[in-house]
C-alpha positions in Angstrom: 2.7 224.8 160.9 5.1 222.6 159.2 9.0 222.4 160.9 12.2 220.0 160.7 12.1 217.4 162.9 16.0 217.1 163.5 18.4 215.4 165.5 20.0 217.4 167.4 23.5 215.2 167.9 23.6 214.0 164.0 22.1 217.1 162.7 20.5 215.0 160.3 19.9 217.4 157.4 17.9 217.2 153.6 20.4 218.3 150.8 17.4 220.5 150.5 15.9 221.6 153.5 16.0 225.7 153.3 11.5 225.6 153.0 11.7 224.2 156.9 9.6 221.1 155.4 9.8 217.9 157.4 9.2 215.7 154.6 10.6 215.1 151.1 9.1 213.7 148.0 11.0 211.5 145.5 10.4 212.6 141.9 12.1 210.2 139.4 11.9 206.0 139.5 8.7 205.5 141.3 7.6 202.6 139.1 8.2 200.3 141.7 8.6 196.4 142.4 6.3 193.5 142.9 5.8 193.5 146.9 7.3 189.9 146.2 10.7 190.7 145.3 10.9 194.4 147.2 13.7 192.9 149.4 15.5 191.6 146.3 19.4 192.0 146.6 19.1 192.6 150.7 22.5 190.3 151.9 24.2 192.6 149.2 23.2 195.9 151.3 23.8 194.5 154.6 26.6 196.5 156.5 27.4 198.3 153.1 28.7 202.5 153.3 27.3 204.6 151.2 27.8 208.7 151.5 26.0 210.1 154.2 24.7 206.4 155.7 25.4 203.2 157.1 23.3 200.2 156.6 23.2 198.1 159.4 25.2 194.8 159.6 22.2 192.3 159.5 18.7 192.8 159.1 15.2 190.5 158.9 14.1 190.1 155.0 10.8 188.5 155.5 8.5 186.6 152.9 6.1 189.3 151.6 3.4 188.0 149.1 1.0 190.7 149.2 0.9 194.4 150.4 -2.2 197.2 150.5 -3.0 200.4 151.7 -4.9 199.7 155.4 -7.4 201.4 156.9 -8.4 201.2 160.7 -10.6 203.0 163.2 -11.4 202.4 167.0 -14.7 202.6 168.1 -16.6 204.2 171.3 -19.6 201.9 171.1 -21.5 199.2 173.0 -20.2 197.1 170.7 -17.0 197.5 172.0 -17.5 197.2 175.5 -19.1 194.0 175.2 -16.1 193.1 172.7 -13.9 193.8 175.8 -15.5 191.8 178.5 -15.4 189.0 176.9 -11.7 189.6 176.0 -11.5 190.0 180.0 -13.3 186.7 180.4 -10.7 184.9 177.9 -8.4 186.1 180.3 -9.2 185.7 183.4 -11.3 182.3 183.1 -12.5 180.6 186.2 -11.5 183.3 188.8 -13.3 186.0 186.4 -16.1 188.1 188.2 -18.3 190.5 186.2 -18.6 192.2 189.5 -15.4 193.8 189.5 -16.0 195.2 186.1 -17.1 199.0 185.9 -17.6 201.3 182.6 -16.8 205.1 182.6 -18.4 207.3 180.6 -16.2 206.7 177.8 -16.9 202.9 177.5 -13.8 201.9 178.9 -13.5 198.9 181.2 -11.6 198.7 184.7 -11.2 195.2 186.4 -10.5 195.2 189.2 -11.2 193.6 193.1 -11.3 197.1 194.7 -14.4 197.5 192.6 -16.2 195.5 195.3 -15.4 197.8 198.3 -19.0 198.9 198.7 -20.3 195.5 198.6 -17.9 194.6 201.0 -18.0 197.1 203.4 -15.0 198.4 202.8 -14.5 202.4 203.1 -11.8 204.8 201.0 -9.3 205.3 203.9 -9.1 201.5 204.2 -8.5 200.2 200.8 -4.6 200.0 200.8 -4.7 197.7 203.8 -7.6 195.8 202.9 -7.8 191.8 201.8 -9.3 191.5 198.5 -10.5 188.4 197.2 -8.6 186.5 194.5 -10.7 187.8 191.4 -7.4 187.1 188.5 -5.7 190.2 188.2 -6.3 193.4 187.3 -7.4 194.7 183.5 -8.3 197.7 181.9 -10.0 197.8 178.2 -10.5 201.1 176.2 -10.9 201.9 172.8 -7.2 201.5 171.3 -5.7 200.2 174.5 -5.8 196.9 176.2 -3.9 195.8 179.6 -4.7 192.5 181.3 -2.3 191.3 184.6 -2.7 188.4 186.8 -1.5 188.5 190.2 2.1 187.5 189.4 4.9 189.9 190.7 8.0 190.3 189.0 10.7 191.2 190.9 12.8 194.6 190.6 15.9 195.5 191.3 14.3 197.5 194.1 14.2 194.6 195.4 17.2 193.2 195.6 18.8 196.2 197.1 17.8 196.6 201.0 16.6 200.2 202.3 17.3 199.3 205.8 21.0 198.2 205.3 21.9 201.3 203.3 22.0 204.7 203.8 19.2 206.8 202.5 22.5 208.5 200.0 23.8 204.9 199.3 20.1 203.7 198.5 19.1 206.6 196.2 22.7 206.4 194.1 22.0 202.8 193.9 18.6 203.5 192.3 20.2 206.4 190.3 23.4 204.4 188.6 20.7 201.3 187.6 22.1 200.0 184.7 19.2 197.7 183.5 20.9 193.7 182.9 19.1 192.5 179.3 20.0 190.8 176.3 18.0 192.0 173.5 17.4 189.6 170.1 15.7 190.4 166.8 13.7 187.1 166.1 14.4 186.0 162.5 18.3 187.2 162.8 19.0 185.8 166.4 16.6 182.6 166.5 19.2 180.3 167.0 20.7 182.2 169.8 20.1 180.5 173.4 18.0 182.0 176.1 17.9 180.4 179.5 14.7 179.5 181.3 14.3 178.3 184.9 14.5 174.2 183.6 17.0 174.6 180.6 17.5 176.5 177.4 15.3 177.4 174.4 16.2 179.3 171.3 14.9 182.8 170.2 12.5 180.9 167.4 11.3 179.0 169.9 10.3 181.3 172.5 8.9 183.6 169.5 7.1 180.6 167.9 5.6 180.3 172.0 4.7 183.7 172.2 2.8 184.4 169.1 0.7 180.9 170.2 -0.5 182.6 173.9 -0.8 186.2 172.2 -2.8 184.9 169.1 -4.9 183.0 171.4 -6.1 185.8 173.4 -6.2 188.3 170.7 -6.1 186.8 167.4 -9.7 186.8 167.4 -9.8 190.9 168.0 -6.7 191.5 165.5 -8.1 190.1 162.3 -7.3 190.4 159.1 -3.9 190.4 160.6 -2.2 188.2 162.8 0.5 188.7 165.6 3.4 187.8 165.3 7.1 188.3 167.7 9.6 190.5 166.4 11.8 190.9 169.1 12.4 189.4 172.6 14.0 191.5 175.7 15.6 189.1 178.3 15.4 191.4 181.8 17.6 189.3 184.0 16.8 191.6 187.1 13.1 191.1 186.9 13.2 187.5 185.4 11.2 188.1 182.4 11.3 187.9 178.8 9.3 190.5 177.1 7.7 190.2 173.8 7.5 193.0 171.4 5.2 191.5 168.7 3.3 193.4 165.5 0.0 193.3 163.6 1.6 191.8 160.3 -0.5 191.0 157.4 1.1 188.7 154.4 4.8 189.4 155.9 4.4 193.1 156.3 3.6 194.7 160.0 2.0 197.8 161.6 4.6 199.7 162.9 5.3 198.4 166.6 8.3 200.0 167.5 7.8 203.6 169.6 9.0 205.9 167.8 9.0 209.7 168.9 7.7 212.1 166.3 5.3 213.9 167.8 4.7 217.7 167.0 2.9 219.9 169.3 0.5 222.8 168.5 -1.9 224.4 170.6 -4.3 225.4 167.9 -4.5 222.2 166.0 -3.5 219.5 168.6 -0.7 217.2 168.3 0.5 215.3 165.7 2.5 211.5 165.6 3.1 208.0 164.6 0.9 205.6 164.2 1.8 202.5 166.5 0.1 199.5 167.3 2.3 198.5 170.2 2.0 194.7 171.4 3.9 193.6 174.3 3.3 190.0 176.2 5.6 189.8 179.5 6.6 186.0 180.3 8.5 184.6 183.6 11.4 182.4 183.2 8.6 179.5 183.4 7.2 181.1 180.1 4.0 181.4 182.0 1.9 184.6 180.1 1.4 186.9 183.1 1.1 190.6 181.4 -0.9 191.8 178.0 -0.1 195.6 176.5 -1.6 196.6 173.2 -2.1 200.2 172.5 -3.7 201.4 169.0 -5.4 198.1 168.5 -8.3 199.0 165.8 -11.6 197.5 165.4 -12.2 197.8 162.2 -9.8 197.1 159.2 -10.1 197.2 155.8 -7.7 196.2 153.1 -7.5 198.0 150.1 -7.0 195.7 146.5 -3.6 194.5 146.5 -0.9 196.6 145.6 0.9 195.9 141.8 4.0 197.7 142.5 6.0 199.6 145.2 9.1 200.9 146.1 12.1 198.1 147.0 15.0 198.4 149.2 17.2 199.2 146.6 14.7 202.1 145.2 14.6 203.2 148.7 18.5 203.6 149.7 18.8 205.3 146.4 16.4 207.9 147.6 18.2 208.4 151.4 21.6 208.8 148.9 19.6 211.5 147.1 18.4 212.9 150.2 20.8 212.7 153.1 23.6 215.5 153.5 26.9 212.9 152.4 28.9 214.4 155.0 27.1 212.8 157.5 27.7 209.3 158.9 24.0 208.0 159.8 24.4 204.4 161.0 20.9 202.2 160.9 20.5 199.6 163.5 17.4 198.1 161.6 15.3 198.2 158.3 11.9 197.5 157.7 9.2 197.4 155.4 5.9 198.4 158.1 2.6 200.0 157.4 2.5 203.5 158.9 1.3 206.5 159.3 0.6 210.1 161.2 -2.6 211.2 162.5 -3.1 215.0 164.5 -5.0 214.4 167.7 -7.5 216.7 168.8 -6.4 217.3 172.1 -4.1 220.4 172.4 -0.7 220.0 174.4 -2.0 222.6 177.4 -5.5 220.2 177.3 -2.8 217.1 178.4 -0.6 218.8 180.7 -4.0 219.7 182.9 -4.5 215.8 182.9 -7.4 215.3 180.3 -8.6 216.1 177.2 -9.9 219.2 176.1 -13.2 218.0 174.5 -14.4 214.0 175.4 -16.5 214.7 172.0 -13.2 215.1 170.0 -11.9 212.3 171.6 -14.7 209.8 170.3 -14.2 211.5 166.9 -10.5 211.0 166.8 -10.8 207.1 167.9 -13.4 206.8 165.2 -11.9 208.6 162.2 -10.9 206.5 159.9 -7.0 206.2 159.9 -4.5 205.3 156.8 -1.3 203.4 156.6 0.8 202.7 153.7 4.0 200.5 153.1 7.0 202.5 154.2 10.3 201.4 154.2 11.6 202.4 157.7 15.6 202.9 158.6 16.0 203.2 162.4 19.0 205.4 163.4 21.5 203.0 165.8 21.7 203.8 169.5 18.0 203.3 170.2 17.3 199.7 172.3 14.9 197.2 170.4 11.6 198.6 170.5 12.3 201.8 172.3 13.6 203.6 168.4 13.5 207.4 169.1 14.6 208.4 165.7 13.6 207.1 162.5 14.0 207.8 158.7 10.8 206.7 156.8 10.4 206.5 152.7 6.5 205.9 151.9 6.9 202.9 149.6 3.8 204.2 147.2 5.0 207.5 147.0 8.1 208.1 147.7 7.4 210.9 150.9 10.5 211.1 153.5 9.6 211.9 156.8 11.3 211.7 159.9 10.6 210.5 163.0 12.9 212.1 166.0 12.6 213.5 169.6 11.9 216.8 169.4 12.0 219.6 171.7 10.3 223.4 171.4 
């Protein structure tokens, strides 16, 4: 069943919205730009008011030369087990022992040192206390997700409060009124800005250019055609880290990476969202590479024969003027051109809430279905951190299709 998918504080609203449809199709002045120039006339839109919107004050306009309709699927294969230890070997070099490596019946991988209690004689009740030997880290590898630690600990602001000192009120409205202490930075708009390390300062391009190196190197290999690249860097002061939120990006355009909330539950047919490929590398102030998150990541990709023509930015804030209620006041924090994309999962909402899915077959199907993304101009709504956007107007750049991507609630 179709709905709105509204936000509820802007009561973001289509001039035309009384058929309850969550999308919108442009009709007139499709015809469309060269990918080339599709960002043509961008410094002019920057922080400019038009009725109903606000476009933000500064925004990345990247070098496209080429963009395409993509196509990826995950696989639940041998293939892809033996895809991911050797992923888990890159990782983990020397200390690496195939040992602690166990497949479930869904070919994923878990890595980890308490997969050697039986060999060691260690029983259930104990395995909290025990000694384990130094074996890397801990991993896991699934079709679509990968997560890879080493044994570094970052600290938390847990840990810088004390238990014992306080009250068990004071301690719990300590934890309650945490206001996290970050800088966030948008890589091609803030790379000159100054981030400081444990030995001296380095600039936002640098620590980008630094990332993509140590993320390329352990994945580049599993993420072709595209390559990874850093969008935006977090600065946690409390837990001394700089986090990485990086994309699959092909030619200048990426897969969407940022987490947006769109999903639409139904019991019947399962539950529909976003497609994200999300890529996260978490350094310490050293810029040592001590955690790996990717979600979504396909194994295979094709490309489909280059696009002649699709909409620009200008084509595109035409259409939100066309389509936006002009009473509103919408300000956008960000705009990108991304490949996206919705997919239904099998699995119904009740199937999730019990803790699994409701049919493993379904679940092979859905990593293995074939999954499509097309350019699509993306405006994220302001108020959302860097990589955390909850709300989200989208304009399919081939077609013209506005949907919206919001937090929803039944």
């Amino acid at each position: 069943m179709k709905r709105i998918m509204c936000i509820a504080a802007a009561a973001l609203l289509l001039v035309s919205c009384a058929d309850s449809d969550s999308s919108k199709t442009a009709t007139a002045d499709l015809t469309g730009e060269s990918p080339r120039s599709v960002y043509q006339g961008a410094d002019d839109f920057m922080g400019k008011s038009y009725p109903g919107f606000v476009m933000p004050e500064n925004f990345d306009v990247p070098e496209i030369q080429r963009a395409y309709t993509v196509t990826f699927s995950s696989t639940i294969k041998e293939a892809a087990v033996e895809r991911g230890k050797e992923l888990l070997k890159k990782w983990f070099g020397d200390k690496y022992d195939p040992r602690c490596v166990v497949t479930d019946g869904n070919n994923s991988l878990v890595y980890s040192p308490i997969n050697l209690a039986d060999e060691l004689g260690i029983a259930d009740d104990d395995l909290e206390g025990a000694v384990w030997p130094d074996v890397g880290g801990s991993g896991f590898f699934s079709p679509g997700w990968i997560s890879v630690s080493d044994n570094y600990t970052f600290p938390s602001f847990q840990s810088r409060i004390s238990a014992e000192t306080m009250t068990e009120k004071e301690y719990n409205e300590a934890l309650k009124n945490y206001v996290p202490n970050t800088d966030e930075y948008r890589v091609a708009s803030d790379g000159g800005s100054l981030i400081q390390l444990k030995d001296g300062e380095i600039s936002v391009a640098q620590e980008a250019h630094i990332a993509d190196e140590k993320l390329n190197e352990l994945l580049g290999d599993y993420a072709a055609p595209f390559e990874i690249k850093t969008i935006a860097l977090t600065v946690d002061h409390d837990s001394e880290q700089i986090q990485a939120l990086a994309a699959l990006t092909c030619e200048g355009i990426p897969i969407q990476c940022y987490s947006t909330d769109g999903e639409v539950y139904d019991e019947n047919n399962g539950t529909e969202s976003p497609l994200v490929v999300l890529l996260m590398g978490m350094f310490s102030l050293d810029n040592e590479l001590h955690q790996v998150i990717a979600s979504e990541m396909p194994d295979t990709v094709s490309l489909s024969e280059p696009l002649e023509r699709i909409i620009s930015l200008k084509r595109a804030i035409g259409i939100l003027q066309e389509t936006l209620d002009p009473a509103l006041t919408v300000e956008f924090s960000d705009v990108r051109l991304m490949y996206c994309g919705r997919e239904t999962m099998p699995w119904t909402r009740k199937g999730v809430e019990k803790g699994g899915y409701t049919d493993q077959q379904l679940r092979k199907e859905y990593y293995a279905k074939p999954k499509t993304l097309n350019p699509t101009w993306c405006f994220f709504i302001k108020g959302d951190r860097i990589g955390v956007m909850e709300k989200c107007i989208k304009i399919n750049a081939v077609i013209g299709e506005v949907t919206f991507d919001t937090l929803t609630k039944d």
